[in-house]
N, C-alpha and C positions, 0 to 999 in steps of 0.2 A: 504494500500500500504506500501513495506516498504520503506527504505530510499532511495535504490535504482531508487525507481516511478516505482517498480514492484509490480504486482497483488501480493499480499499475499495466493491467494488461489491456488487450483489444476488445472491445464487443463488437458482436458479429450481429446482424441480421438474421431471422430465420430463412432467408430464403440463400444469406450464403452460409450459412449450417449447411440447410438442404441439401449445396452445391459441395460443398468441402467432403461430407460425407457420401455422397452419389442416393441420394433419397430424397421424396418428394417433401414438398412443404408440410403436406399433415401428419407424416409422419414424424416431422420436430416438431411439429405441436405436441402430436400424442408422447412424445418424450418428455417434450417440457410441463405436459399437463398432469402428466404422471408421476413425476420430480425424477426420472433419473439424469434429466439433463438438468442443470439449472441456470435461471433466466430471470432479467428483471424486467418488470413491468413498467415503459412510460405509456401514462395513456392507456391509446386502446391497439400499442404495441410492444414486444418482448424486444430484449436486447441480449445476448448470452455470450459470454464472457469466455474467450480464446481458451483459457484454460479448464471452464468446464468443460469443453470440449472434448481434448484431452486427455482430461479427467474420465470422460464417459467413454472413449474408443478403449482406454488401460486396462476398465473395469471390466470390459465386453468383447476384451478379447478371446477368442476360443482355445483352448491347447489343444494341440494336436493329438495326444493321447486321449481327450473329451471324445474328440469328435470322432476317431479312429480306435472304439475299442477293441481289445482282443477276443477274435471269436473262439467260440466255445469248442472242443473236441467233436469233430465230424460236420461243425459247421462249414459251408463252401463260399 
């Protein structure tokens, strides 16, 4: 923050969220409306902050052992 008690980083738009992440706009709605993304409110629009961002790709990332489990004996 700086001394102001302002974020230091970027706010984004939801529509370059959208862009950044390759998803459509309601789709960072429904993220932001669900809080896994988080966002501030001017008005009657959001603002989301570079490092939520970030934040939300770290957290959502898949491991590869998730998504590739080991199959079972006789499985093909």
């Amino acid at each position: 923050m700086s001394a102001a008690g302002i974020p230091g980083d970027r706010f984004m738009t939801i529509a370059e969220v959208a862009q950044a992440l390759r998803v459509s706009r309601m789709t960072v709605y429904r993220l932001v409306n669900s809080h896994a993304i988080h966002a501030v409110r001017f008005g009657r629009s959001y603002r989301v902050p570079e490092s939520a961002v970030e934040s939300y790709i770290e957290h959502s990332a898949v491991d590869e052992a998730e998504q590739n489990p080991p199959k079972a004996a006789g499985e093909q």
